[in-house]
PDB file as gemmi writes it, atoms N, CA and C in Angstrom:
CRYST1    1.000    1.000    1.000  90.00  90.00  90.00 P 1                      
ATOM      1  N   UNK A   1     -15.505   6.837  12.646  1.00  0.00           N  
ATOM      2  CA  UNK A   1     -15.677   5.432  12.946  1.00  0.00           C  
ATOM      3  C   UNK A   1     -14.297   4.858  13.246  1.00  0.00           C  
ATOM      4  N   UNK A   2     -14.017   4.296  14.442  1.00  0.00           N  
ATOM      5  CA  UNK A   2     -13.024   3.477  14.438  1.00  0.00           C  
ATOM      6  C   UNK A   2     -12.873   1.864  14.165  1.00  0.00           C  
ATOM      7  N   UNK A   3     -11.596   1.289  14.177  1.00  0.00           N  
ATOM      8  CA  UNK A   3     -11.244   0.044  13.869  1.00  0.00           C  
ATOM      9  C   UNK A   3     -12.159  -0.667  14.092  1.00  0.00           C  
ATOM     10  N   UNK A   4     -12.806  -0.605  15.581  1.00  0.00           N  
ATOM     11  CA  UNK A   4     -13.565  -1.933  16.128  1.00  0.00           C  
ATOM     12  C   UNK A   4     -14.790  -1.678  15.663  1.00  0.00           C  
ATOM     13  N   UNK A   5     -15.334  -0.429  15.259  1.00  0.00           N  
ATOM     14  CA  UNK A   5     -16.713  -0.556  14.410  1.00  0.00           C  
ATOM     15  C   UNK A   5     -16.817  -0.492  13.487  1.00  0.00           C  
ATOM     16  N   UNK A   6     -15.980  -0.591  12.437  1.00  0.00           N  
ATOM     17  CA  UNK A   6     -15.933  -0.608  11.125  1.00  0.00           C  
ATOM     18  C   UNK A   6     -15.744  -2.440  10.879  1.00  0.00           C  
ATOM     19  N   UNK A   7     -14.690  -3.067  11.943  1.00  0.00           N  
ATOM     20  CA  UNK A   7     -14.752  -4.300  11.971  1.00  0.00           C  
ATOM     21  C   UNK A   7     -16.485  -5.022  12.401  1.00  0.00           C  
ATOM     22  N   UNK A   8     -16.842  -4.616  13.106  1.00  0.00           N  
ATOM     23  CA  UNK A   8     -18.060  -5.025  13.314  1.00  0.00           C  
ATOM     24  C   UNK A   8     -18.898  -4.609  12.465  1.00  0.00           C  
ATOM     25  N   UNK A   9     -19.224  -3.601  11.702  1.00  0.00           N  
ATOM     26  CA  UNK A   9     -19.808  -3.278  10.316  1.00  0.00           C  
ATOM     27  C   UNK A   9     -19.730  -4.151   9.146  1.00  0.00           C  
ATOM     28  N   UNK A  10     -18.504  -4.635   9.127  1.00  0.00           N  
ATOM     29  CA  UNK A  10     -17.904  -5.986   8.191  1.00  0.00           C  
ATOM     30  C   UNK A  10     -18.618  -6.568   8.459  1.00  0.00           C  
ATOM     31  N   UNK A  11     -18.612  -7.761   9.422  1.00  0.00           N  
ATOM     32  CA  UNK A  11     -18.826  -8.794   9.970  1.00  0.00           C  
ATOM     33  C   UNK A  11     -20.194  -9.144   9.610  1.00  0.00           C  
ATOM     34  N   UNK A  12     -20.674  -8.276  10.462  1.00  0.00           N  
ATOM     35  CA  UNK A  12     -22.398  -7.726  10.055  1.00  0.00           C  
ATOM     36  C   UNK A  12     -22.760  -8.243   8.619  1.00  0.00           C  
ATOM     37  N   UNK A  13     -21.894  -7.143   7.813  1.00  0.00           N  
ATOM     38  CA  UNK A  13     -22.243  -7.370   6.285  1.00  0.00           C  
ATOM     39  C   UNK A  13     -21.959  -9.105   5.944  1.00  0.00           C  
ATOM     40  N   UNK A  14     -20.660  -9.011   5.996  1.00  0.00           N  
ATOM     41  CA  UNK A  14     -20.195 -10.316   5.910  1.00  0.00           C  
ATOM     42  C   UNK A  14     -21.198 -11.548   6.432  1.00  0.00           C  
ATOM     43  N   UNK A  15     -21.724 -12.150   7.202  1.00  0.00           N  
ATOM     44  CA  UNK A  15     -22.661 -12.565   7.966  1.00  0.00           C  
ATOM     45  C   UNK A  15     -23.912 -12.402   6.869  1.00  0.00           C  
ATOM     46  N   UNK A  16     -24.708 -11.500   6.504  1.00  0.00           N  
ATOM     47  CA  UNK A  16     -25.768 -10.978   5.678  1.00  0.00           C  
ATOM     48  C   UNK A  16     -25.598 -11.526   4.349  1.00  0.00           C  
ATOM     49  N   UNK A  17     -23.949 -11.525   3.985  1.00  0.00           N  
ATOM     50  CA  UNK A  17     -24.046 -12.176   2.182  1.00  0.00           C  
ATOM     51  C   UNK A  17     -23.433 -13.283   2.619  1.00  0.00           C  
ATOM     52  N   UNK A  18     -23.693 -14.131   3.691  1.00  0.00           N  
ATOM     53  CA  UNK A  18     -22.710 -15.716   3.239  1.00  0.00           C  
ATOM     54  C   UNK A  18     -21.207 -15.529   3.576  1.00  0.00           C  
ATOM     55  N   UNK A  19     -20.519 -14.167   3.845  1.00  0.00           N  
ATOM     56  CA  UNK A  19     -19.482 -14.625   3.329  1.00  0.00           C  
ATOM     57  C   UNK A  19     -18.320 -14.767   4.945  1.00  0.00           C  
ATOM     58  N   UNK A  20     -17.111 -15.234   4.500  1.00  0.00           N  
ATOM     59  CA  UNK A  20     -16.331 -15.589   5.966  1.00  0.00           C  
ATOM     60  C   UNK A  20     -16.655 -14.425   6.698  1.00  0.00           C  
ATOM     61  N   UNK A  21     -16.240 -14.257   7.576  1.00  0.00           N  
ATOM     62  CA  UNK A  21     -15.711 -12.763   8.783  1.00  0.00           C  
ATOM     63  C   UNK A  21     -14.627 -12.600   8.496  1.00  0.00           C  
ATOM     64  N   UNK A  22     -14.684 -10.800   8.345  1.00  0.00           N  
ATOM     65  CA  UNK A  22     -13.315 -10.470   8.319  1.00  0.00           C  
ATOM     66  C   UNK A  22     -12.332 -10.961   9.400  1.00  0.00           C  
ATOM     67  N   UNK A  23     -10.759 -10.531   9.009  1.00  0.00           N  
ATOM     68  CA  UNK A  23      -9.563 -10.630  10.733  1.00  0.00           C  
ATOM     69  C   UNK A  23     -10.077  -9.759  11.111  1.00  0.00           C  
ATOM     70  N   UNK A  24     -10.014  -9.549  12.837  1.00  0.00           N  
ATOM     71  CA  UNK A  24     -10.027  -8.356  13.484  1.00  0.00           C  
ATOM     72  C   UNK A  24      -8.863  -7.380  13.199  1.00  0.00           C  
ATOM     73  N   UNK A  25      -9.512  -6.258  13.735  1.00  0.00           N  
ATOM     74  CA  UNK A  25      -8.020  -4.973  13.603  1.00  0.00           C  
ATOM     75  C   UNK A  25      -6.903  -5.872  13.877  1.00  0.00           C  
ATOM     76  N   UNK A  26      -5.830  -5.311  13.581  1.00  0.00           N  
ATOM     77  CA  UNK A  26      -4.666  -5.145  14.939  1.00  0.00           C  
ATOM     78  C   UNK A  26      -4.341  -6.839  14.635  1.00  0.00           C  
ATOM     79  N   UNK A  27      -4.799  -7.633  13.803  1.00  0.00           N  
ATOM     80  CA  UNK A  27      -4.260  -9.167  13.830  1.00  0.00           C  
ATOM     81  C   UNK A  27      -2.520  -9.620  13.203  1.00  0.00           C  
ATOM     82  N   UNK A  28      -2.851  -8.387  11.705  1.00  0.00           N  
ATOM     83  CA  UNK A  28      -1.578  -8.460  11.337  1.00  0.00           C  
ATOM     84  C   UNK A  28      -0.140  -7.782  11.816  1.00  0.00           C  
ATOM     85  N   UNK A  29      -0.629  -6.695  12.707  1.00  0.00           N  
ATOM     86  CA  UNK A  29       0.045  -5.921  13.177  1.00  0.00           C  
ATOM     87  C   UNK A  29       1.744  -6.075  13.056  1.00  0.00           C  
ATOM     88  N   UNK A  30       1.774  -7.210  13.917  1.00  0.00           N  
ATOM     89  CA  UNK A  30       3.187  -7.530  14.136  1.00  0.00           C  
ATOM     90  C   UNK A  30       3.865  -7.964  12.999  1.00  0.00           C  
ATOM     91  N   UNK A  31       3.456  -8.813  11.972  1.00  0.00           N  
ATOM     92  CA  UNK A  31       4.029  -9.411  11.472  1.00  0.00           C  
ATOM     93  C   UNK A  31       4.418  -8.226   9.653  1.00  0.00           C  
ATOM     94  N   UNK A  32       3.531  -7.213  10.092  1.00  0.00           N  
ATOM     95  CA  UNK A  32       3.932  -6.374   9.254  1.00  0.00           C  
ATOM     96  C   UNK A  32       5.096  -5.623   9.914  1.00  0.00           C  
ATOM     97  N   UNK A  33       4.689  -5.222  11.021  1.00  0.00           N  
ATOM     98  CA  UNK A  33       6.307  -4.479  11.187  1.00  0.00           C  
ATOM     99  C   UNK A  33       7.405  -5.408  11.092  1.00  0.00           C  
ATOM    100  N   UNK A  34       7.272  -6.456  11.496  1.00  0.00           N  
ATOM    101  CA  UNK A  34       8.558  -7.097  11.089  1.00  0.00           C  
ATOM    102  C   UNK A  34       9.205  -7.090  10.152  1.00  0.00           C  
ATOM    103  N   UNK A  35       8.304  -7.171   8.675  1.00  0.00           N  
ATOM    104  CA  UNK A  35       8.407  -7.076   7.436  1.00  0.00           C  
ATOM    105  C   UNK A  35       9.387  -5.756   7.106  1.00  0.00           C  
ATOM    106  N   UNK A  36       8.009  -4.902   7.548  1.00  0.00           N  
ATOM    107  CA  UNK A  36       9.008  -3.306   7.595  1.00  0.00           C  
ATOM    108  C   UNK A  36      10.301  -3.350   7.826  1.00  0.00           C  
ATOM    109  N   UNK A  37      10.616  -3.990   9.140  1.00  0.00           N  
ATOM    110  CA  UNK A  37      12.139  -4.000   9.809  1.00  0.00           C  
ATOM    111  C   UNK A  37      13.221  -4.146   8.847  1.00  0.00           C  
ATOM    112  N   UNK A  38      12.291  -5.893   8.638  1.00  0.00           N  
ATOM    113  CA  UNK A  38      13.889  -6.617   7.611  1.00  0.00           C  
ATOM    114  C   UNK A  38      13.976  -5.973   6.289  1.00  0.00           C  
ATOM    115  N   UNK A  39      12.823  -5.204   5.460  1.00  0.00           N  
ATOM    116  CA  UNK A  39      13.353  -4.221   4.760  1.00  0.00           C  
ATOM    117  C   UNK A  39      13.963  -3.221   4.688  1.00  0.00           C  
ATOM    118  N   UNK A  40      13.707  -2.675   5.772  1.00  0.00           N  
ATOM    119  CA  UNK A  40      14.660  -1.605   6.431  1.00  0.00           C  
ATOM    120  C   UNK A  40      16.528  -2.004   6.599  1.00  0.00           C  
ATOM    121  N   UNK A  41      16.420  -3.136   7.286  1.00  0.00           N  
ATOM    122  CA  UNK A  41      17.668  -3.760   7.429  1.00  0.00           C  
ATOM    123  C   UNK A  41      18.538  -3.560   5.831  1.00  0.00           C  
ATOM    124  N   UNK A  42      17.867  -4.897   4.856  1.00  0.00           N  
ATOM    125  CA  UNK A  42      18.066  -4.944   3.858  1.00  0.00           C  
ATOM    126  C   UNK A  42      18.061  -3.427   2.955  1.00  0.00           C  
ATOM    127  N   UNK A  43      17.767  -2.615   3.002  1.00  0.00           N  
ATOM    128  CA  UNK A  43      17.505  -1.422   2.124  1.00  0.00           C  
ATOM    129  C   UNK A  43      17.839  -0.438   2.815  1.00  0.00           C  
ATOM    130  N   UNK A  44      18.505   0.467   3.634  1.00  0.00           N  
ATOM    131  CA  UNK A  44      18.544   1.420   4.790  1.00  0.00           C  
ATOM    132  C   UNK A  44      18.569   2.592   3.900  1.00  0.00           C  
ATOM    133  N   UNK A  45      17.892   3.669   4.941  1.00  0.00           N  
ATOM    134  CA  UNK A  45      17.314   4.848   3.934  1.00  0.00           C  
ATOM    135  C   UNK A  45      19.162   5.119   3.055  1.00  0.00           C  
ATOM    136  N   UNK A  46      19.011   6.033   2.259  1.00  0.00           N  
ATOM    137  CA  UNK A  46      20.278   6.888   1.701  1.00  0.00           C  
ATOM    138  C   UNK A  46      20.036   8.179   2.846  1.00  0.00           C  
ATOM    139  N   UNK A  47      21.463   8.553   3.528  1.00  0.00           N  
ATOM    140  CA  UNK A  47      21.598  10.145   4.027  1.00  0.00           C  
ATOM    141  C   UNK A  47      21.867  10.962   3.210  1.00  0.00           C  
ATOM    142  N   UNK A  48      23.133  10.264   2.328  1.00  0.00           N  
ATOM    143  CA  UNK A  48      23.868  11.191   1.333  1.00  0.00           C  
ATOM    144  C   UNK A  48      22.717  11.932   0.389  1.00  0.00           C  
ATOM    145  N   UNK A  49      22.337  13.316   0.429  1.00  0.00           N  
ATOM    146  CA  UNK A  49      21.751  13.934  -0.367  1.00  0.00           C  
ATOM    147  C   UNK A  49      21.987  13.953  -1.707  1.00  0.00           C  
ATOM    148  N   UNK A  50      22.979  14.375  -2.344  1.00  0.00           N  
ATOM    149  CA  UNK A  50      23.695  14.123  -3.175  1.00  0.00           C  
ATOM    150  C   UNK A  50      23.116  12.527  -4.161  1.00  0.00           C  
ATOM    151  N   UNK A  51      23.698  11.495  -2.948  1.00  0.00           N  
ATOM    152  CA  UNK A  51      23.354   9.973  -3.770  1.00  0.00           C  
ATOM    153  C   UNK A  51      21.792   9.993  -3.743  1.00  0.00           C  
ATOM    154  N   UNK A  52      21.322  10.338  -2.853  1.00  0.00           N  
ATOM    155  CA  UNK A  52      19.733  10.461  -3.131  1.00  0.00           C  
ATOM    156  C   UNK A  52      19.680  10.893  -4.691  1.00  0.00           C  
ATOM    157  N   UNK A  53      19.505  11.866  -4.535  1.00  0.00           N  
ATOM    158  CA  UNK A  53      18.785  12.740  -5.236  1.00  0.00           C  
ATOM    159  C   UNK A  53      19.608  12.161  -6.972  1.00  0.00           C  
ATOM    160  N   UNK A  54      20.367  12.014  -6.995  1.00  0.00           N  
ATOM    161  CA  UNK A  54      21.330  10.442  -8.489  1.00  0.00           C  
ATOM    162  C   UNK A  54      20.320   9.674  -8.364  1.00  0.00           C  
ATOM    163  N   UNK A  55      20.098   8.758  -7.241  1.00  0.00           N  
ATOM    164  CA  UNK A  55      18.734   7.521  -7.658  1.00  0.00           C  
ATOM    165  C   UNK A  55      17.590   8.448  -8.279  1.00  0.00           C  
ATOM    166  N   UNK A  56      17.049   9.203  -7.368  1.00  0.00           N  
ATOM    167  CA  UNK A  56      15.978   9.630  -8.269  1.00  0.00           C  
ATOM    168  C   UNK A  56      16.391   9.831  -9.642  1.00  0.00           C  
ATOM    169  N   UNK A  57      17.454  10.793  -9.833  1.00  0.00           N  
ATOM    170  CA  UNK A  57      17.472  11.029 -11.263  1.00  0.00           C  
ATOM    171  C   UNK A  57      17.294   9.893 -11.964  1.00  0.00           C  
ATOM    172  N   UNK A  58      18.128   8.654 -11.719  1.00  0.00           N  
ATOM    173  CA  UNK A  58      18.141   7.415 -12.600  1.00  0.00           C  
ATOM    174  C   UNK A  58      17.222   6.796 -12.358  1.00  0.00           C  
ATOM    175  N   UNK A  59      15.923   7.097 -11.652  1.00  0.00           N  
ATOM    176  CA  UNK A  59      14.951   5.809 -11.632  1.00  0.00           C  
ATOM    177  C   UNK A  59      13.967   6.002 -13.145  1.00  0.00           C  
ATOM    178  N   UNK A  60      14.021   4.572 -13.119  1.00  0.00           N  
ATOM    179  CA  UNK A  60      13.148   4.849 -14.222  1.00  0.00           C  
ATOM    180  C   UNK A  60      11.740   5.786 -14.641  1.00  0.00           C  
ATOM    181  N   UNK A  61      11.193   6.556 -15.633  1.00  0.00           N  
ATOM    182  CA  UNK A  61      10.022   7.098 -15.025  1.00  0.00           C  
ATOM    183  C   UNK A  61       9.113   6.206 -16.211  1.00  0.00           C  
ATOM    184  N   UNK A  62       7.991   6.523 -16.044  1.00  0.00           N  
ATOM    185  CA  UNK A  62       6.689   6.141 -16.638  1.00  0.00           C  
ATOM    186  C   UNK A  62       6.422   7.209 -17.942  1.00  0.00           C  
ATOM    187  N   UNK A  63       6.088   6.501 -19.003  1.00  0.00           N  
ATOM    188  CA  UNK A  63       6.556   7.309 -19.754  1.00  0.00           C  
ATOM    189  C   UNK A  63       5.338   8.018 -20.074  1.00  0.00           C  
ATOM    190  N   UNK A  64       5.060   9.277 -20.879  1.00  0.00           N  
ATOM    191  CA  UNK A  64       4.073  10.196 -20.874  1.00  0.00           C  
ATOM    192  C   UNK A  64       2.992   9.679 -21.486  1.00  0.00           C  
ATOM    193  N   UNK A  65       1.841   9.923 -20.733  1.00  0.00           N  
ATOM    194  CA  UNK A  65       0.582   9.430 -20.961  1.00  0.00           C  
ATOM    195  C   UNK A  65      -0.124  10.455 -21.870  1.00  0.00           C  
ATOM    196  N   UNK A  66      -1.919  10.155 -22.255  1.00  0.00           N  
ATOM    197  CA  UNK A  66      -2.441  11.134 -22.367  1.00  0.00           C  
ATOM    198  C   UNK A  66      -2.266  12.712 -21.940  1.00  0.00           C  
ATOM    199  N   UNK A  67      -2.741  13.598 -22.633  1.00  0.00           N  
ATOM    200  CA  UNK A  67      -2.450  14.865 -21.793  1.00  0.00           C  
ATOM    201  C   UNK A  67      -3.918  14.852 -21.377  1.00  0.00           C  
ATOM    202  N   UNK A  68      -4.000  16.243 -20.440  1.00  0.00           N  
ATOM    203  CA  UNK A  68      -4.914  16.078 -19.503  1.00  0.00           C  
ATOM    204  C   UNK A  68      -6.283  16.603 -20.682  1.00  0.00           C  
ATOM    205  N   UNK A  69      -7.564  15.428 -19.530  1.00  0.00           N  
ATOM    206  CA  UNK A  69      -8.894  15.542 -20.296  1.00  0.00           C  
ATOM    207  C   UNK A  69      -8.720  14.486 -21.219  1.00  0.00           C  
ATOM    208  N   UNK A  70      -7.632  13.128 -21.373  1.00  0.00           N  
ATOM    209  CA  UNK A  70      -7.769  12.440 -22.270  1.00  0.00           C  
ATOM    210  C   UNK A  70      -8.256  11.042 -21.759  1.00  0.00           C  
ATOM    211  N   UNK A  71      -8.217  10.389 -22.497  1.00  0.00           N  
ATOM    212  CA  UNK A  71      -7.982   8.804 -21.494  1.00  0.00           C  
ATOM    213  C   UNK A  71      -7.437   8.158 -22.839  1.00  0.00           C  
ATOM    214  N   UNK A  72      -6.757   6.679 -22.174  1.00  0.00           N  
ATOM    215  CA  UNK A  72      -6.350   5.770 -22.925  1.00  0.00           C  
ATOM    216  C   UNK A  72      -7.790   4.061 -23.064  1.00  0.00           C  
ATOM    217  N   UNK A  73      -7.949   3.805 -24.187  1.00  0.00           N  
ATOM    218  CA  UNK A  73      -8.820   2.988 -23.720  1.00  0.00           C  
ATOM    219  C   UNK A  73      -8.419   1.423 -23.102  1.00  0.00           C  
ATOM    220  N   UNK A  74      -9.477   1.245 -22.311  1.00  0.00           N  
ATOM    221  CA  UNK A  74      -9.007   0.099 -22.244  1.00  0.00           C  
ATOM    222  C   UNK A  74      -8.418  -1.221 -22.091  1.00  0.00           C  
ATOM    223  N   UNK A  75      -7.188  -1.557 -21.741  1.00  0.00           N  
ATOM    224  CA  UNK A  75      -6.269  -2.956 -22.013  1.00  0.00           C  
ATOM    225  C   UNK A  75      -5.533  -2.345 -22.930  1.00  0.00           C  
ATOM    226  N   UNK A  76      -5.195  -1.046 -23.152  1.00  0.00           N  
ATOM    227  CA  UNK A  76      -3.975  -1.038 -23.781  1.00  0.00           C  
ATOM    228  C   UNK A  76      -3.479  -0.060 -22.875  1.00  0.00           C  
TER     229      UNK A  76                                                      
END                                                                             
């Protein structure tokens, strides 16, 4: 299924429960790459392998969860 029939699949639905119409494809397009850009600008990849691979080491990680087959419940 592409963009324009999955958008029209929406609509459809949308239309059926009351609710607005989706944007079409392709509406935000631009204004996301822009976004992209000026982050790009602001943030430019690292080349240095080396300094790479230091951020990773220092990024913070998430600290260890359940082990596997467990869960946490809940809101906590």
């Amino acid at each position: 299924m592409d963009a324009i029939q999955q958008h029209m699949l929406d609509t459809y639905r949308a239309a059926r429960l009351g609710e607005p119409a989706p944007p079409p494809p392709g509406r935000h397009d631009r204004r996301t790459l822009r976004d992209l850009y000026r982050h790009w600008l602001t943030h430019p990849p690292v080349r240095d392998k080396e300094l790479r691979d230091k951020q990773l080491r220092d990024k913070p990680v998430r600290g260890p969860g359940p082990g596997p087959g467990k869960s946490r419940p809940s809101g906590v």
